[in-house]
N, C-alpha and C positions, 0 to 999 in steps of 0.2 A: 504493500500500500504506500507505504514513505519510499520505494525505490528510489526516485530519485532525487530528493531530498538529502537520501542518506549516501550518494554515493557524490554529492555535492560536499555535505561534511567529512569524507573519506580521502575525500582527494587532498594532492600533493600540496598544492595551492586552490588557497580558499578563496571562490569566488564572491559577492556581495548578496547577499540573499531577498529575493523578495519580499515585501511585508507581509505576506502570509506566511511564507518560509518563518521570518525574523519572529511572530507572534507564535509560530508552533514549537521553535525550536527553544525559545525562552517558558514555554509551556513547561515542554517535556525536565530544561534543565530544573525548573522550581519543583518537579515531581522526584526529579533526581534527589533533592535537596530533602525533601521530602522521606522519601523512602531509605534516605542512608544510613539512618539509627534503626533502622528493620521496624520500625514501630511507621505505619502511613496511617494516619489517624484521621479522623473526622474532621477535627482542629485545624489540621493543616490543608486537605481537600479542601475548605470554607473559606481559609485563607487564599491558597490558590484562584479559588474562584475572586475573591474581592480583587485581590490583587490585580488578576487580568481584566476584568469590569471597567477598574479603574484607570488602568494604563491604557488600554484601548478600545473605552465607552462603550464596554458589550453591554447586552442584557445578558440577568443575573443566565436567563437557560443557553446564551451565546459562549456566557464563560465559563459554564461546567462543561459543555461540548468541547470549546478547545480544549480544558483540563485534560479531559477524554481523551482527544485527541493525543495531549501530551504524553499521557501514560503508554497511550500503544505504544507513540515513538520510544520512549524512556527506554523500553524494554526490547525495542530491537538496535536501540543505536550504538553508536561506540563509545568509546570513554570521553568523561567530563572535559577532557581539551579538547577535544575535537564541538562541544556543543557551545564553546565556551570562545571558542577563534570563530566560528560563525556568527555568535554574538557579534562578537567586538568589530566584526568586518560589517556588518547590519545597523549598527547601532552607535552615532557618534561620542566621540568621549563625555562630551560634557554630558548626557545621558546616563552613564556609564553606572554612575554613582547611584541612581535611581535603582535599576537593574542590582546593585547591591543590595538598597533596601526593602528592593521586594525578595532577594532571597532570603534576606534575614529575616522578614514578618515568615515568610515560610516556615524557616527551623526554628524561629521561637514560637510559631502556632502552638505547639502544645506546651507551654509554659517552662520548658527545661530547656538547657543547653547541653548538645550534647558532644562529646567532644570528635565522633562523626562527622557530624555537621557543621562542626566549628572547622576542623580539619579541611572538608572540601568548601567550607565559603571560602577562606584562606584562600587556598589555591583558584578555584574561580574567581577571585576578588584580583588576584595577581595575575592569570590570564590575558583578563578583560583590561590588566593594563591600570587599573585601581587600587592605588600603595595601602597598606596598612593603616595607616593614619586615615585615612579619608573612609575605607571600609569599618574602619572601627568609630567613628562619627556617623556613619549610616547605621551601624547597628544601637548606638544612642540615642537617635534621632525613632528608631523602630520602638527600641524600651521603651520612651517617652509620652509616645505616641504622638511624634512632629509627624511623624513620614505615612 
């Protein structure tokens, strides 16, 4: 179903992804995020959904469908660099940072940290080219509830 999606993300050089690409593929990573403590909870499903709602004015049944969407891809795609250089090639920097803090409402949906998901924000966070300091001010901004 994602064939060619995923052989977009596979390849040597990443091309720029369509805005459906860029919305499914951000999907799938926040699932990733999601399911890395083996616990995929309701919490975070709800968040998912708000998350995408809000970043690209779905209705609420538009953005459990992409979720949906995400999850198939999640599970057939390749590892988190490869979902994570298609971002950043999609989506411009100053962005970037946003994209941070909706993966952190993600892994803090279910109220824990866990160090899973602290481990691949980290590394998503420095993929996408988004230093420490600034992903860890997104995740402030998520505790807060600025973001």
């Amino acid at each position: 179903m994602f064939g060619n999606l995923l052989s977009r993300l596979t390849a040597p050089q990443t091309q720029p992804l369509s805005d459906e690409d860029a919305r499914l593929s951000l999907a799938a990573l926040l699932v990733r995020i999601a399911r890395s403590d083996g616990d995929y909870a309701a919490a975070e499903m709800e968040q998912i959904d708000k998350v995408l709602a809000r970043r690209y004015g779905l209705s609420p049944f538009e953005a459990t469908a992409l979720r949906a969407q995400g999850e198939e891809l999640e599970r057939e795609a390749p590892d988190t660099v490869r979902f994570t250089r298609a971002i950043k090639e999609a989506v411009p920097y100053e962005e970037r940072t946003g994209v941070i803090e909706a993966l952190w409402a993600i892994a803090l949906a279910d109220g824990e940290r866990d160090s899973e998901e602290d481990s691949i924000l980290r590394m998503a966070a420095n993929f996408l080219g988004v230093n420490d300091r600034d992903s860890a001010l997104a995740r402030q901004r998520v505790e807060t509830g600025g973001a």
